[in-house]
N, C-alpha and C positions, 0 to 999 in steps of 0.2 A: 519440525520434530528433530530430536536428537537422539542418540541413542551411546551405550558403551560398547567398547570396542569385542564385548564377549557375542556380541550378532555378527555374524559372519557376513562377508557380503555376498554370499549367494542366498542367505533367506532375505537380504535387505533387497536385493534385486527383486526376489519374488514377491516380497510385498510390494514395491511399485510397481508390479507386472499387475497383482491383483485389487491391488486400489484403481489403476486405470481401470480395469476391466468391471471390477463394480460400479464406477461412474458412468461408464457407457451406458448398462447395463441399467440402471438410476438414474439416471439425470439424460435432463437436456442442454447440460455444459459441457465442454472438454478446459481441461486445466494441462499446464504445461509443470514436469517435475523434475527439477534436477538435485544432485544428489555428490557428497564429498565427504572422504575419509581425510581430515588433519587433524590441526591445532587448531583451538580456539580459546575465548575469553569468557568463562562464564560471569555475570554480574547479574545482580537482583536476578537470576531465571531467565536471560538470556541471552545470545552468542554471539561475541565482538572479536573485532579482528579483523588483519588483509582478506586470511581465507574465508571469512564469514562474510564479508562483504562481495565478494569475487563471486560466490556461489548465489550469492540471491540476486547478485546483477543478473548472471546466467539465468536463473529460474526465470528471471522474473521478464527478463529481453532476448533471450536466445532460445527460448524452447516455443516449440507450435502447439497448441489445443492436443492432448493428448500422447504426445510427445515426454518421453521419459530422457533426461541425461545424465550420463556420471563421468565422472573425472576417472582421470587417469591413476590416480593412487588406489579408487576402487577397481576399476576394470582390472589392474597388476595382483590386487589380492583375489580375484575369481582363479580357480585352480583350472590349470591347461583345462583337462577334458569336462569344461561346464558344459551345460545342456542352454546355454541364450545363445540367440542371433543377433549379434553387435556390429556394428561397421561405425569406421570413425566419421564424423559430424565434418567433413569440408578441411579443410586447411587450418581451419580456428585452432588459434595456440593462446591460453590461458595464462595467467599470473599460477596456476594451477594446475598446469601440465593441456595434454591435449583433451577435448571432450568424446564422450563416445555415445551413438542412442542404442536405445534398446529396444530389438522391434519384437521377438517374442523368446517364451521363454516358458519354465515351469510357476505356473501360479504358488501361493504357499498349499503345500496337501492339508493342512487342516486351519481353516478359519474360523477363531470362535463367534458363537451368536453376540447378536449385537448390543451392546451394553446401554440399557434407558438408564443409566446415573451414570453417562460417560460425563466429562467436564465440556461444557456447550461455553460460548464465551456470553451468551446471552443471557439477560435476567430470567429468571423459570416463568415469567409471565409473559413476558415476549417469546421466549423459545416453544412454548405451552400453544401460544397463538399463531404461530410460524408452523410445528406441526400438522395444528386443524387445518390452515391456510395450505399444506402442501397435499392433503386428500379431496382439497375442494378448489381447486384451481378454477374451473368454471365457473364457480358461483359469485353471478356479481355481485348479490346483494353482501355477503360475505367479504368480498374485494373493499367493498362500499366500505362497510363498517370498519376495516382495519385502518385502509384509507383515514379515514375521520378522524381513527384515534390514534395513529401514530403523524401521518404528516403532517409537517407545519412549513409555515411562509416563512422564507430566512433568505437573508443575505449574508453570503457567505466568504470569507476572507480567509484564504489560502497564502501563506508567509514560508518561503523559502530563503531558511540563511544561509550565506557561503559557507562551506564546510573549512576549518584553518587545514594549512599546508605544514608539514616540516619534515624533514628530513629521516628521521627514524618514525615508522608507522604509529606505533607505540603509542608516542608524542603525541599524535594528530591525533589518536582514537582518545584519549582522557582529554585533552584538551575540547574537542566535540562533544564529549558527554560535558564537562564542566558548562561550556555554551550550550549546552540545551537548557541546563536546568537554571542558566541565567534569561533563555528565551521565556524560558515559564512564569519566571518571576514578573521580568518586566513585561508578559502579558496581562498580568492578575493586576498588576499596578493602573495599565492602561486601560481595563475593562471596568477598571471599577467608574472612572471620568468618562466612559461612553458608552456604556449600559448593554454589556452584550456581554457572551458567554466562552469562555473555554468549552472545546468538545477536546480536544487532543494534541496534543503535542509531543510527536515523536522524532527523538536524533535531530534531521534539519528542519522540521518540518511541524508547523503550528496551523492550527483551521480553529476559526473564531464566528459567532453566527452571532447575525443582529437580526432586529426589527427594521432600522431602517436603512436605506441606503446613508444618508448623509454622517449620520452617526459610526456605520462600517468603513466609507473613508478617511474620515476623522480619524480612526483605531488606526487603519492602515497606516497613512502619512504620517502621523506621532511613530508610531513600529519603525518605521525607515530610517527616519531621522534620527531616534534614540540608539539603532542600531550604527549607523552611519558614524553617529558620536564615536562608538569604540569604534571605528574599522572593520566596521565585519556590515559586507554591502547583503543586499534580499531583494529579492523579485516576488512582486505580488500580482495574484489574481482575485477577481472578486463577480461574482454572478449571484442571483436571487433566484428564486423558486422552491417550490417545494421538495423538502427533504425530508429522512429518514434518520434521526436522531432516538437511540435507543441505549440503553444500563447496560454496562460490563458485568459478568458474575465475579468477577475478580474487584469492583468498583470504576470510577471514571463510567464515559459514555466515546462510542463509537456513530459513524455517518455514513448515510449514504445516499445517494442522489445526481442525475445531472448537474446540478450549479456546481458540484464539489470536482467531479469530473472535467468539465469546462474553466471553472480558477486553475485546476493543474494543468490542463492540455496550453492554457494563455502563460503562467508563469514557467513553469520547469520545461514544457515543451517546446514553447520558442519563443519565452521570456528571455533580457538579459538583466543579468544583476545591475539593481539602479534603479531599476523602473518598476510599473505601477499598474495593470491593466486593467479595464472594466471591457466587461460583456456587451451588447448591442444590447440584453437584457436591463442593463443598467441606466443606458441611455434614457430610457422612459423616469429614473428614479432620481437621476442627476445633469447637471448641466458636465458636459462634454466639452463645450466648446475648446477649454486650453489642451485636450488629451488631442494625440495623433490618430487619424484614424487609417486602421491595419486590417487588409484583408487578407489571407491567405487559406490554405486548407491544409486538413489537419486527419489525420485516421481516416482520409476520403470525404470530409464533410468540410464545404465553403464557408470560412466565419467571418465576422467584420468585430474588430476589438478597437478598444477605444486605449492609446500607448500613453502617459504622464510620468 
């Protein structure tokens, strides 16, 4: 979320005071928020840049379940006598100054009711069934039938290209948007010679679903080598089972599932660029024999991967 600079950041504080607190309040998750007043890059509707990247590292790695953080250019425009309880975050110094949390504070005094034609990212027939699904959590037969009709059997290829380096950020940032949307390309080229699907391709990062294993490393290994061609290395992950493949309201389709989880935790978690990982999942799907086999643990859980 964005906003102009006519919100002050003391109602910007109290609205992440009162989103945490209606999530509590809601939900059975805690989400981590951090939060920065700069410069950015608007393009197509959304926000590029040092600072724009700096901040969702933070959000995205440095904040805990429920956890609120702002930078230092917000915390400087809160006027002396606010009404939060703030202490700074450890030592951590930022590309962005220092971070600060925010442990309580005034909520916003008036919240409007809640908007049913707010913008959901989901198709209205999946967000329609995700509804019913959230008053009937119990009900298995209910579980059962969404089950059936959204999940499917995929094997799943998770492509991380090196991000280019240079000198002025600037540089780096257009040049990484130019290579995405040359990632895109030679995805569409490559899926058409091995019968599998685009789900998304965002910045570094492409996720491709097949039918079969042998046909998804097929996709993979062409992907490496055509990238390889130019100079620009990727680490891949690849796992099977069932996922959660659903319509954007905006169009494209978004995923969700263990296999998608386990390609990233094998590639960008303690993949290195060059290589090639399959799941233990895969083993039953492919011959293994030339791949290394790698065990370690990962978020607390013991895997065994298969390194190529």
């Amino acid at each position: 979320m964005f906003y102009p600079t006519s919100v002050s950041s003391e109602t910007l504080v109290s609205a992440l005071l009162t989103i945490q607190r209606e999530i509590s309040k809601r939900c059975q998750i805690k989400i981590g928020l951090g939060a920065h007043y700069g410069e950015f890059y608007y393009i197509n509707g959304g926000l590029y840049g040092l600072e724009a990247d700096v901040i969702e590292e933070i959000a995205e790695n440095d904040t805990e379940g429920g956890e609120i953080l702002i930078s230092q250019d917000i915390y400087e425009l809160l006027p002396v006598n606010h009404n939060f309880t703030i202490e700074k975050k450890g030592e951590i110094t930022t590309k962005i100054g220092n971070l600060f949390r925010v442990l309580d504070g005034p909520s916003l005094s008036e919240v409007p009711p809640l908007n049913p034609n707010y913008p959901i990212p989901y198709s209205e027939t999946f967000y329609a069934d995700l509804v019913v699904y959230e008053n009937r959590l119990t009900d298995a037969e209910l579980g059962k039938q969404l089950t059936d009709k959204y999940l499917q059997n995929k094997v799943i290829v998770l492509i991380e290209r090196q991000s280019q380096q240079s000198e002025a950020y600037e540089t780096a940032m257009f040049s990484n948007l130019a290579l995405s949307a040359r990632l895109k390309d030679m995805g569409q080229r490559l899926l058409k010679q091995n019968n599998g699907a685009e789900i998304k391709v965002v910045g570094t990062i492409g996720i491709y679903a097949f039918d079969e294993g042998t046909t998804a490393l097929n996709f993979a290994q062409a992907f490496r080598q055509e990238l390889a061609a130019q100079d620009v290395a990727s680490r891949i992950g690849i796992d099977a089972g069932p996922v959660l493949i659903f319509d954007l309201s905006v169009g494209g389709k978004d995923i969700a599932g263990n296999p998608v989880n386990v390609a990233s935790k094998m590639a960008q978690d303690k993949g290195q660029f060059g290589k090639l990982y399959l799941s233990s999942t895969m083993k039953e799907l492919l011959d293994v024999s030339e791949f290394a086999q790698i065990t370690y643990t990962v978020s607390g859980v013991e895997i065994t991967i298969y390194e190529g």
